[in-house]
C-alpha positions in Angstrom: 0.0 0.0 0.0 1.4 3.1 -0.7 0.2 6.6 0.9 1.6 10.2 0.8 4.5 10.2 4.0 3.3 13.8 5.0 -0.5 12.6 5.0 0.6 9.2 7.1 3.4 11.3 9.8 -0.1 14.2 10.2 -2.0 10.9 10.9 0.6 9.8 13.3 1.0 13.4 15.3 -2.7 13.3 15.7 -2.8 9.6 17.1 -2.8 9.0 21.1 0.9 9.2 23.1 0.9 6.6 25.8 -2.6 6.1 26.0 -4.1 3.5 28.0 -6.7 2.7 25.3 -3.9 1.6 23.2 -5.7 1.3 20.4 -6.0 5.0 19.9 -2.0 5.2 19.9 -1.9 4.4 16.2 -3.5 5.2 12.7 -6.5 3.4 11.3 -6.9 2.6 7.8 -10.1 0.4 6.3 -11.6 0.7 3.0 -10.8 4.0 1.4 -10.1 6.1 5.4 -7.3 6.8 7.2 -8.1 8.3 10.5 -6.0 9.0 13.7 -7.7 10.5 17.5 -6.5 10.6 20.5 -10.2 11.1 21.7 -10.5 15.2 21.8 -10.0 15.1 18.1 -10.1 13.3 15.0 -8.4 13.2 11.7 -9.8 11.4 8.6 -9.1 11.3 4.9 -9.3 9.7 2.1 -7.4 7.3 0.9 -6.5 4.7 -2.4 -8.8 1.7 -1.3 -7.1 -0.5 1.0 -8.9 -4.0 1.2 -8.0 -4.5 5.5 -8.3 -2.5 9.0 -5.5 -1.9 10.6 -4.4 -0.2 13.6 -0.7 0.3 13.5 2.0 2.6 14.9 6.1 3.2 13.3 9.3 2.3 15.3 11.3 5.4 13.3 10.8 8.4 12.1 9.1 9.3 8.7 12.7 11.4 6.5 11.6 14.7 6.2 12.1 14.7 2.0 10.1 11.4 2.0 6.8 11.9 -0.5 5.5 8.5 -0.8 5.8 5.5 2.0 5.0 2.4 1.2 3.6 0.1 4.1 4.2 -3.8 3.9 2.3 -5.5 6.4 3.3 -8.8 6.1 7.0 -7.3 6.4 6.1 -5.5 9.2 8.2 -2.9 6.6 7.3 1.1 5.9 9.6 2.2 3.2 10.0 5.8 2.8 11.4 7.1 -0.8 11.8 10.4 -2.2 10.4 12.2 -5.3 12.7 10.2 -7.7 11.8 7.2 -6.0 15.0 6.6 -4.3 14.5 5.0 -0.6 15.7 7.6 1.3 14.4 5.7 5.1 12.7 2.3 6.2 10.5 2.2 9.8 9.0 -1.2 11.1 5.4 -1.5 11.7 4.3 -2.1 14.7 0.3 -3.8 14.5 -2.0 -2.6 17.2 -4.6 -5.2 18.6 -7.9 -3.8 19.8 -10.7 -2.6 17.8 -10.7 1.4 16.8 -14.0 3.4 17.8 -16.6 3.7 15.6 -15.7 7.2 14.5 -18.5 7.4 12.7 -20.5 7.6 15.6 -19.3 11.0 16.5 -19.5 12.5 13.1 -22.6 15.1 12.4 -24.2 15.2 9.1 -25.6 18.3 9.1 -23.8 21.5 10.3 -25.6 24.7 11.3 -24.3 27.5 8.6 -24.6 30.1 11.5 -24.1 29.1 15.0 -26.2 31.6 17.2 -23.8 30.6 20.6 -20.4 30.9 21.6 -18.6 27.9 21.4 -15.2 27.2 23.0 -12.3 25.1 21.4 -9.3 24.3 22.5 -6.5 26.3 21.0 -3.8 23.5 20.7 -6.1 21.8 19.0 -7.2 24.1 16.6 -2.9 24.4 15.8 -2.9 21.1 14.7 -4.0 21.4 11.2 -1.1 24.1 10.4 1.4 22.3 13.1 1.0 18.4 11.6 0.2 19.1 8.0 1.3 22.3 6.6 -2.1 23.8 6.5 -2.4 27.5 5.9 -6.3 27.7 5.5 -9.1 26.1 7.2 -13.0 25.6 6.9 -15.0 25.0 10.5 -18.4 24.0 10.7 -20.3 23.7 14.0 -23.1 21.2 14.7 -24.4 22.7 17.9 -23.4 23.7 21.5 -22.2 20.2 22.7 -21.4 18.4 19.2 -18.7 18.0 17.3 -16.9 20.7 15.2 -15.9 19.8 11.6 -12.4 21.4 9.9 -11.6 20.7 6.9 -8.2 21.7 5.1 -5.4 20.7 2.7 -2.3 19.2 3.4 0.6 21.1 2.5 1.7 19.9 -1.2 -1.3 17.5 -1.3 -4.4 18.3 -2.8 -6.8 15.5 -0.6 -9.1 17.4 2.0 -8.6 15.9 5.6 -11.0 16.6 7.9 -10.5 16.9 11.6 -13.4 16.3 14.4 -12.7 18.6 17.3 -15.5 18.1 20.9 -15.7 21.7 22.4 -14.5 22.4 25.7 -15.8 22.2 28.8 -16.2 26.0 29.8 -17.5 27.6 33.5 -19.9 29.9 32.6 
């Protein structure tokens, strides 16, 4: 399988550290999605069709100048190669037993055009489209006071829309 290296190392910065639902410390790809939460917020996108579901984390560091990694899972091999196709670095994948939440579950299909209320997001959060993928413009939707937020943006030198799933904060009033 391959996959863009700067779509799969976003993925990866927006997975879990440490987290004792280890499940949620990798990326998840099934049928054409690769997502990646660490349970305040979700990244998802569209991927070539990939006919399994895996949950799967890399020992090694994605090369900064790698474009396209290819992931072997019966090697337990990611190989990451340059723009002329050259391997330029090689990561071992490490599968991830458990079963990944139904994401699904948490995403609205129908966002208000014009929220009404004040809604409160967490600003670390809201830096991770810029901070893991290179994105320098962003479109939010809101579903309501207590639902989930919707952002959807460009990677940097890819033209796929991700879209990240953000829960609002808690906020004393």
């Amino acid at each position: 399988m391959e996959i863009d290296s700067r779509l799969l190392k976003g993925m990866i910065g927006g997975a879990a550290k440490g987290d004792i639902r280890f499940y949620l410390n990798g990326v998840h790809m099934f049928g054409d999605i690769i997502e990646a939460t660490n349970g305040a917020h979700l990244f998802r996108a569209k991927i070539d069709k990939f006919d399994d579901d895996k949950i799967f984390s890399l020992i090694g560091n994605i090369p900064k100048k790698s474009d396209i990694t290819t992931l072997d899972f019966e090697a337990k091999i990611a190989t990451h190669r340059d723009f002329m196709h050259k391997v330029i670095g090689v990561s071992y994948i490490e599968e991830i037993d458990g079963k990944f939440p139904n994401t699904q579950e948490v995403i609205v299909d129908k966002f208000k055009p014009k929220p009404t209320k004040k809604f409160s997001f967490n600003p670390k959060y809201l830096a991770l489209p810029h901070k893991l993928f290179g994105a320098i413009q962003v479109h939010m939707q809101v579903a309501g006071e207590f639902e989930v937020a919707k952002i959807t943006f460009k990677a940097e030198h890819a033209g796929k829309d991700i879209d990240m799933y953000l829960m609002p904060m808690q906020v004393n009033r």
